[in-house]
C-alpha positions as CSV (number, residue, x, y, z in Angstrom):
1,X,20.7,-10.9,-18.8
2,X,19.5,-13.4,-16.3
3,X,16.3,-11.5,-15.6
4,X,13.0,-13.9,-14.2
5,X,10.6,-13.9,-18.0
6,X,7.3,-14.0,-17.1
7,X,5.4,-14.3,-20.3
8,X,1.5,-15.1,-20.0
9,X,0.8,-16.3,-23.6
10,X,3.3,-18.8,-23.5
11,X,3.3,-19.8,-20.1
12,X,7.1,-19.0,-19.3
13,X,8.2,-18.4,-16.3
14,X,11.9,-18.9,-16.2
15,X,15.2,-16.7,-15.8
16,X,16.8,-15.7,-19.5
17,X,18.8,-13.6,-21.8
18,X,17.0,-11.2,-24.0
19,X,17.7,-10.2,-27.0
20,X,16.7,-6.8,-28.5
21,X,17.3,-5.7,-31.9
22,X,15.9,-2.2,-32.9
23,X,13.3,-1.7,-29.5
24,X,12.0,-5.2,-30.6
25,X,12.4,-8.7,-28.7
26,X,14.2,-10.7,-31.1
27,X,15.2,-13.7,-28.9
28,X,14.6,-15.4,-25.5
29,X,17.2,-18.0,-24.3
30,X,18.8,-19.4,-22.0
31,X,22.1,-19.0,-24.0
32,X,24.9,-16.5,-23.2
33,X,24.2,-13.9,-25.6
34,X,26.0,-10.4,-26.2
35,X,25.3,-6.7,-27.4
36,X,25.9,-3.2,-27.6
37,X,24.4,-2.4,-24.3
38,X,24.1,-5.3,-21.3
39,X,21.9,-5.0,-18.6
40,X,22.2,-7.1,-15.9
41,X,18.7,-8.6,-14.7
42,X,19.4,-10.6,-12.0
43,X,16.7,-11.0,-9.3
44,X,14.2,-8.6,-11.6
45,X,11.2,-9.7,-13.5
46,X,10.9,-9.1,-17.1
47,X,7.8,-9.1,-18.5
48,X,5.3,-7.4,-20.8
49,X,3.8,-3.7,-20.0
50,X,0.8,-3.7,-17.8
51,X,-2.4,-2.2,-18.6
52,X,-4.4,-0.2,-15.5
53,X,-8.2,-0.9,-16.4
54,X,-9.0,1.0,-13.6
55,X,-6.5,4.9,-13.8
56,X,-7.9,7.8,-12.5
57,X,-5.9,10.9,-13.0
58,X,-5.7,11.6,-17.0
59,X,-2.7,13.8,-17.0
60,X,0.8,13.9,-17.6
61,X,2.2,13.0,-13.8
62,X,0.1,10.5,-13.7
63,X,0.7,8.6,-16.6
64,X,4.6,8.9,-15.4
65,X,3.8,7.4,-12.3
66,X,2.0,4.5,-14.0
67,X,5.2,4.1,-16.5
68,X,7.6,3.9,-13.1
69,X,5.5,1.0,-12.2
70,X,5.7,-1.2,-15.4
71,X,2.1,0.0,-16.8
72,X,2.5,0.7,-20.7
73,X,-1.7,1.1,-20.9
74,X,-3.8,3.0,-18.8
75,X,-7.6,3.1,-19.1
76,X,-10.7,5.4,-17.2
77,X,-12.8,2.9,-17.9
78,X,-15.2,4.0,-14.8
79,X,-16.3,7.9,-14.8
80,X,-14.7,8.1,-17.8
81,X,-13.6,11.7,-19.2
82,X,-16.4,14.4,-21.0
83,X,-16.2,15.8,-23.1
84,X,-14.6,12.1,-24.6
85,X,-13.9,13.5,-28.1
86,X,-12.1,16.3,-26.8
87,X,-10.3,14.3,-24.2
88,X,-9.0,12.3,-26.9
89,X,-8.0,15.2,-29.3
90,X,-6.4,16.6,-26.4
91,X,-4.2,13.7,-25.3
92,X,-3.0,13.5,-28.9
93,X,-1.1,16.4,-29.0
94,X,0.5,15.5,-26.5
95,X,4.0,13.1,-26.2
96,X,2.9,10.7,-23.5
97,X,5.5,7.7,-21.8
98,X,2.1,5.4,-21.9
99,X,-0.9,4.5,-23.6
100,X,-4.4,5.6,-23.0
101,X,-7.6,5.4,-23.1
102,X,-11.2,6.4,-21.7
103,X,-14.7,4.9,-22.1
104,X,-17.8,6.9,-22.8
105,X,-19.2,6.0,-19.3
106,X,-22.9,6.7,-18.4
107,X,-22.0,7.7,-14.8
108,X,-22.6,11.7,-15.4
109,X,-25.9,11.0,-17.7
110,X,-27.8,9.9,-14.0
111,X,-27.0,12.5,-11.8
112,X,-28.8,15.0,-10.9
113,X,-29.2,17.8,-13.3
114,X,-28.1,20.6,-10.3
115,X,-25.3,18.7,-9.4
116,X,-22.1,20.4,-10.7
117,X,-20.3,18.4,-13.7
């Protein structure tokens, strides 16, 4: 309730009630509106998840940190992770707060072949 929406696709940026039916939005208004559980917003911004294009740190505590600060997506889209395919198969065993993601970066494919990787 009363919390400052900040909604980029449709250009809102206005305090409202939110309703949420199931862990989905199902209205925005600036009607009094009522539920099982009230949380008072006042003074807070709501607004979608962030994504982190730029996350270093590919691990549990990290990705908590990020979800403490509003991020619901975190990329390595720099040095990215290798082996990628086993990053991936790796992070899907496990039950992360957050999203994630890696590219297959060419950063280690130019060092030198006697530097450690």
């Amino acid at each position: 309730m009363n919390g400052r929406v900040i909604d980029p696709e449709t250009q809102l940026d206005a305090v409202r009630n939110i309703g949420i039916v199931n862990g989905t939005i199902s209205m925005i208004t600036e009607n009094n509106i009522s539920g099982k559980k009230t949380i008072d917003a006042t003074g807070k911004i709501v607004s979608p998840g962030f994504i982190d294009l730029h996350m270093h740190g590919q691990n549990l505590g990290a990705y908590r940190m990020q979800a403490t600060q509003g991020v619901t997506m975190a990329l390595e889209l720099e040095s990215s992770v290798l082996p990628i395919d086993e990053f991936y198969a790796g992070q899907a065993k496990k039950n992360l707060p957050i999203h994630y993601g890696a590219a297959a970066a060419w950063t280690f494919g130019i060092l030198p072949l006697s530097m450690p990787r």
